[in-house]
N, C-alpha and C positions, 0 to 999 in steps of 0.2 A: 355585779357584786360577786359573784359564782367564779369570777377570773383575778379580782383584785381581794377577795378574803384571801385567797392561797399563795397569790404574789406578795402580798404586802403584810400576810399573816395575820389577820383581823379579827380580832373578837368577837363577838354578838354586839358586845356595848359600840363598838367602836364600828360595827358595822350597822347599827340602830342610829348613832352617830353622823356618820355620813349620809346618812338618809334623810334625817330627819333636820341637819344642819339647814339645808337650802331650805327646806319649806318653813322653818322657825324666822329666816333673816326673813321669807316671802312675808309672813307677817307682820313682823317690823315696818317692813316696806310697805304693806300695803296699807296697814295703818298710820303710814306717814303719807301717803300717794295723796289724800283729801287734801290737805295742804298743799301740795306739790299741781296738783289739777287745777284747783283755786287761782295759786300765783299762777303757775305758769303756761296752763292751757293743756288743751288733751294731745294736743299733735307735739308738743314737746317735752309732755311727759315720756311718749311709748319711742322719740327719737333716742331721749336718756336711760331709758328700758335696753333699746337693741343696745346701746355704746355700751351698757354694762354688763347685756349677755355677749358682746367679742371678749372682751375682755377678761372674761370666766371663763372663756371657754379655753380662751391660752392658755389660762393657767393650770387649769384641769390638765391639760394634754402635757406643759413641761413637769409638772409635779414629781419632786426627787422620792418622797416621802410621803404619809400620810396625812402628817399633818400641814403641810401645803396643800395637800389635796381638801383639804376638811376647808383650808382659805376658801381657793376656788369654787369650791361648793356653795360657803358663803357670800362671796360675790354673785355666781349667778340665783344666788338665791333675791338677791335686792332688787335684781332686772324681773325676775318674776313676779315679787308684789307688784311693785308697780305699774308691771302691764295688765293682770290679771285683772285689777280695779277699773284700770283708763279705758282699757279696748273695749269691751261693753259698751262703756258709757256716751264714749267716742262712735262707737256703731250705732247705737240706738239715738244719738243725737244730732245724726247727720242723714237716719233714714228715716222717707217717707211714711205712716204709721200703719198702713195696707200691709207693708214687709217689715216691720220694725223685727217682731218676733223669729221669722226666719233666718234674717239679716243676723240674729246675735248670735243664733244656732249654728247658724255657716261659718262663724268664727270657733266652736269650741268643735265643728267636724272636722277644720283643718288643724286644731290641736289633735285629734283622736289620730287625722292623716298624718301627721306629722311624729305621731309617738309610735304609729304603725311602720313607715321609714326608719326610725332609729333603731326599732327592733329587729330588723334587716340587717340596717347597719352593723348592727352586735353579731349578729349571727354570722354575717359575714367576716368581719374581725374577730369571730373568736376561734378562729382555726389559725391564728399566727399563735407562735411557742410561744411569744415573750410579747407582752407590753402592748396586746391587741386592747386596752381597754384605753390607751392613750389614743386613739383613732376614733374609737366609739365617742369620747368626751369631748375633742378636740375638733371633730367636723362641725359639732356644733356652732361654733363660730362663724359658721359659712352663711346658713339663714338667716343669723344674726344682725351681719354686716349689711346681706339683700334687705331684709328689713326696712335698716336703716338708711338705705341710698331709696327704699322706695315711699319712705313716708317723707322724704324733705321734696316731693309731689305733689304730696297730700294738701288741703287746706285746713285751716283750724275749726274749730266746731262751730257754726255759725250761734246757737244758744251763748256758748261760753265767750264769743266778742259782741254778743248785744249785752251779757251781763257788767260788763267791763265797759259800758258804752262807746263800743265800735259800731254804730247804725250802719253805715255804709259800707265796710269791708263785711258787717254781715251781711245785709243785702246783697252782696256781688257772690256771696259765696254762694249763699243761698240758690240765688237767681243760677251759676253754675251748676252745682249737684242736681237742681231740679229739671236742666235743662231746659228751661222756659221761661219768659219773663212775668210770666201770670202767677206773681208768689205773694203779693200783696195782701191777701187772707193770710196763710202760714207769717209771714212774718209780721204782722201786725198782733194776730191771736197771740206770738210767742214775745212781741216787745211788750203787748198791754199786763198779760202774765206775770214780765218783771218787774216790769214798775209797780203791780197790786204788791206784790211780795215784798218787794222794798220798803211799799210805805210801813206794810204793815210788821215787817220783822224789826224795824229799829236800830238793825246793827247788831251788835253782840255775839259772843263765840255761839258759831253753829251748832255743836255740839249741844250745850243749853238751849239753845233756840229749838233742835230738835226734841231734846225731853222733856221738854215745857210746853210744845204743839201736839193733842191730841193724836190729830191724824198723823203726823212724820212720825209721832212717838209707836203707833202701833206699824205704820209700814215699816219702823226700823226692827220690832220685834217680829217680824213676819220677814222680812230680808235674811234677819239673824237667823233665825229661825230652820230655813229652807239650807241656809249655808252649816249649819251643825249637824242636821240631820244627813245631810249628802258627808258630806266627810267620816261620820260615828258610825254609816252603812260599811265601812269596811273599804270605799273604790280606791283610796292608794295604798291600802295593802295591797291588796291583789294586784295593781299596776305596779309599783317598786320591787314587791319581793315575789313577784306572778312566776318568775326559772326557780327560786328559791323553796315557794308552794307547791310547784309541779316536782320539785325533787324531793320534799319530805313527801309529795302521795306516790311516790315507787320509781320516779323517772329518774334510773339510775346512771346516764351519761351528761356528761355539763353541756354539751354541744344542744343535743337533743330537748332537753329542757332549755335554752334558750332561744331555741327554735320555736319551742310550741307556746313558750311566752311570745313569742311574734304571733303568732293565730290568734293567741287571746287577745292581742292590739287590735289585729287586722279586727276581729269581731266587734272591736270598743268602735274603731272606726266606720263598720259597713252599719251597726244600727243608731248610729248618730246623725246617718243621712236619711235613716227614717226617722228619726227625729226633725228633720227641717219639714218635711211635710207635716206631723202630725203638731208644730210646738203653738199652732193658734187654738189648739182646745188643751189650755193649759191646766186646768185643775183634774179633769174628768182623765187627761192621759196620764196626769202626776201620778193621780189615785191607781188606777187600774196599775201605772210600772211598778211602785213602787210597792203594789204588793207584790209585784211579782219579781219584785229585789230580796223581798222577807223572804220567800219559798227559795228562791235557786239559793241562796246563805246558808239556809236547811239543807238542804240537796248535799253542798258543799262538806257542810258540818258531818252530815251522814256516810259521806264516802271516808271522813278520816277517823268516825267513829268505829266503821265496817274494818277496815283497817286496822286501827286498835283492839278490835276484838279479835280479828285471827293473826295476830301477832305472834311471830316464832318466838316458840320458849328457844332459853337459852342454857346448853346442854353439856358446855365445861365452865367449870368454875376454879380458876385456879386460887389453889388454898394460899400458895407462896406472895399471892398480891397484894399489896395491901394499901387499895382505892377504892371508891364507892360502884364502881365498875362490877367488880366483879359480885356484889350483893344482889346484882336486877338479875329475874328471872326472865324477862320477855323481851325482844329486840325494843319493843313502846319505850319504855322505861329507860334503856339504853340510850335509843334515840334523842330524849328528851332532853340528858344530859350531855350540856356542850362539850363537856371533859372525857365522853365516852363514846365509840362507836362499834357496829356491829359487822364483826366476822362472820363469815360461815361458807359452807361447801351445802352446794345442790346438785340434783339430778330430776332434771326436768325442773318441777314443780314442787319435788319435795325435798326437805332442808334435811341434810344429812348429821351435819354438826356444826353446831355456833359456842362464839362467846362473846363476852362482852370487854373491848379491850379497852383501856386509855388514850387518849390520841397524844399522839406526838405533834407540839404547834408549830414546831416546823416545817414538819409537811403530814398532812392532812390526808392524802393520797393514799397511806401505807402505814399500815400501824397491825397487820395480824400477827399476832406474836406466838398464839398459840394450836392454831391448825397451822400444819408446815405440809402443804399438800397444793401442790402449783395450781390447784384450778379454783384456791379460793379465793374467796368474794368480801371487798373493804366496802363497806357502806357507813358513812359516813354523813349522815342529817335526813337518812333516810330507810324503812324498811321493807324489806320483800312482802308484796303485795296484789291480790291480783284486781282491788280495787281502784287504780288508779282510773282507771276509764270514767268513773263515776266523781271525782273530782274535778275530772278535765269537764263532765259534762257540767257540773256546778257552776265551772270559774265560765265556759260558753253562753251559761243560761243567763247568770250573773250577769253576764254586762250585754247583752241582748236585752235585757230589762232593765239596766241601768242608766244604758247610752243615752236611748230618747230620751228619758223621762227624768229623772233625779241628777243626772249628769250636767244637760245645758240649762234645764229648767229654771236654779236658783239664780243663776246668772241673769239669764233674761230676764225674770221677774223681778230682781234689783235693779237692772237699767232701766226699767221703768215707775217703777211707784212712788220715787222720792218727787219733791217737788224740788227745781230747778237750782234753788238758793240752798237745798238740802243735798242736791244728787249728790255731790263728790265726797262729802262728809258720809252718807250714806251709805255709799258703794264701798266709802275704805273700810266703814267700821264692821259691816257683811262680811265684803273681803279676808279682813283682821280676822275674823272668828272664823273662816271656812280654812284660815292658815294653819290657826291656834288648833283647833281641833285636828289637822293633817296634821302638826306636829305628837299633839298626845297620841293620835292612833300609831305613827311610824313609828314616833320612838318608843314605843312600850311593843310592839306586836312579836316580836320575839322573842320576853320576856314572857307576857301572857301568855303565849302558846308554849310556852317550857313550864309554868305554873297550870295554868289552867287544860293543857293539851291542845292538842290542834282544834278538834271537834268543837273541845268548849268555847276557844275562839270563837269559833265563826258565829256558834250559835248565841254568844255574846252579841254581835253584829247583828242576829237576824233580829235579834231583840227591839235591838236599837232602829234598825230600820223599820220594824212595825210599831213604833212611838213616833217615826217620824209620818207613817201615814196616816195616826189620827192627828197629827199636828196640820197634814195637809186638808183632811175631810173637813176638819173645826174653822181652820184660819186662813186657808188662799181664798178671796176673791179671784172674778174673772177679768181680762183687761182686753182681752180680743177686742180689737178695731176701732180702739179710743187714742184718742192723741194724748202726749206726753203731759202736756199740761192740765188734761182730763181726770186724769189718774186720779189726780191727789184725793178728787171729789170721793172714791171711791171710801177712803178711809175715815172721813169725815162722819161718818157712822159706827155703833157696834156691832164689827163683821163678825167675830169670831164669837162662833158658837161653844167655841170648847173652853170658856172660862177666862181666858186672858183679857179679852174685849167686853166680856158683858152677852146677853142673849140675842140683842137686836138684829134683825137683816136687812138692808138695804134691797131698793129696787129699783132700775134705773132704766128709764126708755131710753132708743136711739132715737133722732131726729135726723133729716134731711143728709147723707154721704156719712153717718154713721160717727160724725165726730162729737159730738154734743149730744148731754143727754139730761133730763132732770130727777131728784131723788127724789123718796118721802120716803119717810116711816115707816114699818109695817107692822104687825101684828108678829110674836113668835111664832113660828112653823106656819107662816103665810108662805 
């Protein structure tokens, strides 16, 4: 974004735009995926996923203009609902239930690995003069394509061909991924599952089916639930506008902040893989990360407050101007306004003379009109500072406690608690709200941080993610080492203590290989 606002001359809106374009169609899409899983199966949804992220990706890379590019955006925005929903569902439905929960996590670490490469990629391509961002958007294509040449290998979900009554292809499949022909328990436990569910659903749109069924009706509130909260914590601000954030906290070259947005990938990627060990103690790690999502937000917010508070007055004011520019006294205020940026000459550490000038929108670069003294300084979405260390540690701490816990968590916890005849309806309608939500946070956050300030931002966000830890402490059950069709039993009760479900808790022994289990009643605060 930092190469294509100044080639293509972009506005905030328009740069809120592009950002938010893809993750808005991702919702579309993934609210239409339930459907699409349904008819056509999980292995030919994520086949039509990759064919439409190639196809984005061309277009990204020829785009004359911006608004071809805002297309392209929206193309690969439909390949991302789509897979977003399936892949989960598709992992956790073809693995064993010993790995089911690491199995889901290992897919959102090779998303983390995968966004850690392209911040490479960028950084690498941002050292051509011209048109380095057609590279960055255009390679994409590449995984795209491998993708899709390595899922027509794949087999289909053996669940989704017994529900469609394919016995025997699901058996072969089965009897394949498990590598054994001892599957006779797993497949019989997951045929006799759909046939109870059949009799007893009758038909009729899932949708109803599910808000009409107790138990699907609170998993779906508790699916939604974990996917609003992960998104209203702030994680793709910090990943979309992560060089954009490091250059409003002081990091004054474009290069260099695109660089140390790769470290805050790399970080998103190295404690994700702590997350695959730690994601079978799903409530108790939720809890503990997610507060420690709330604090580094704070942390965050603190460094752009500290910043704001020693913020260089601004020390000509030319009378002859006449813009809102020249009324701010402090580079903040300067900053804030997209129409305005801050001049000035230093020596060392301290600022000799500033102003506040208007930007020219055709180049952004260069706009000091009124120090004419060769060694001064255009800062332009950002102010001299010597707090920036303390943001960088923020955005580090941030997703150090984000990765594991609030990152793969909602995912995994939706590919599992739906019941079978529910899952795909289920996954899209989650999906749908963790899009919906990425959409309000993008498109508005550089808005809110011109209105509200940087700082209040965040601390907007910490907010938000300490609502979503009492949402986890009230309303996640635990699902460690139950099988898929086990689940449902879980919700079949009033779990949530925190008013949505009613006061009751559920207690449930394991039996003989940990897959069955039976419930009763209990007393409140038993």
């Amino acid at each position: 974004m930092l190469l294509l606002k100044k080639e293509l001359k972009l506005s905030a809106l328009w740069q809120e735009l592009l950002v938010s374009s893809t993750v808005g169609a991702a919702a579309v899409a993934a609210l239409a995926g339930g459907f699409l899983n349904g008819a056509l199966g999980r292995r030919l949804c994520i086949l039509l996923a990759s064919f439409i992220f190639s196809v984005g990706g061309v277009v990204l890379s020829l785009s004359p203009n911006k608004e071809v590019l805002l297309v392209g955006r929206l193309i690969v925005g439909l390949g991302i609902g789509i897979a977003s929903m399936t892949v989960p569902v598709y992992i956790a439905e073809v693995s064993p239930s010993h790995l089911r929960g690491q199995l889901v996590t290992i897919n959102t670490l090779f998303i983390t690995g995968g966004q850690f490469i392209a911040s490479v990629v960028d950084g690498a391509f941002s050292y051509l003069s011209h048109g380095g961002w057609r590279y960055m958007l255009g390679l994409s294509a590449v995984p795209a394509v491998l993708q899709f040449i390595g899922f027509l290998f794949l087999p289909e979900s053996p669940r989704w061909l017994l529900q469609k009554g394919r016995s025997q292809q699901a058996r072969e499949v089965l009897t394949h991924i498990r590598a054994t022909e001892n599957v006779d328990e797993e497949f019989n436990n997951i045929k006799n599952i759909i046939e109870e569910e059949e009799k007893e659903s009758g038909g009729g749109l899932v949708l109803w089916r599910i808000l009409t069924s107790a138990p699907a009706r609170r998993a779906l509130v508790v699916g939604c639930g974990l996917q609003m909260f992960q998104q209203l914590s702030g994680i793709n601000t910090v990943m979309y506008y992560s060089a954009t954030i490091l250059q409003m906290a002081g990091v004054r070259d474009d290069k260099m902040a695109i660089w140390l947005s790769a470290a805050t990938a790399f970080t998103n990627f190295l404690f994700t893989l702590v997350g695959v060990w730690l994601v079978e103690h799903k409530t108790k790690l939720y809890l503990l990360l997610s507060s420690g999502t709330t604090v580094s937000l704070s942390v965050l917010a603190v460094g752009f407050l500290l910043s704001a508070q020693a913020s260089p007055p601004v020390t000509i004011h030319p009378t002859s101007l006449n813009t809102t520019c020249s009324h701010y006294g402090f580079c903040e205020n300067c900053m804030l306004d997209p129409a305005c940026g801050f001049c000035y000459r230093e020596n060392g550490s301290t600022i000799l003379s500033s102003s506040c000038d208007p930007v020219d929108p055709a180049n952004t670069d260069e706009a000091c009109k009124f120090i004419i003294h060769a060694l001064c300084i255009w800062a332009y979405n950002y102010c001299p500072t010597p707090y920036s260390w303390i943001v960088m540690l923020g955005l580090l701490l941030y997703l150090a406690f984000f990765a594991p816990g609030m990152g793969p968590m909602p995912w995994t916890v939706n590919s599992e608690i739906y019941p079978l005849w529910a899952r795909s309806t289920g996954n899209a309608c989650s999906a749908g709200v963790n899009w919906i939500c990425n959409v309000l946070v993008s498109l508005t956050f550089l808005h809110v941080a011109e209105y509200l300030t940087y700082y209040g931002a965040f601390f907007l966000y910490s907010g938000l993610a300490l609502l979503g830890f009492f949402f986890v402490l009230g309303c996640l059950p635990e699902t460690k080492g139950l099988m898929l069709e086990d689940i449902e039993t879980l919700f079949s009760r009033n779990l949530c203590t925190c008013g949505a479900f009613g006061g009751q808790n559920m207690h449930y022994t394991r039996v003989k290989g940990g897959n069955r289990f039976s419930d009763e009643d209990v007393s409140d605060g038993d």
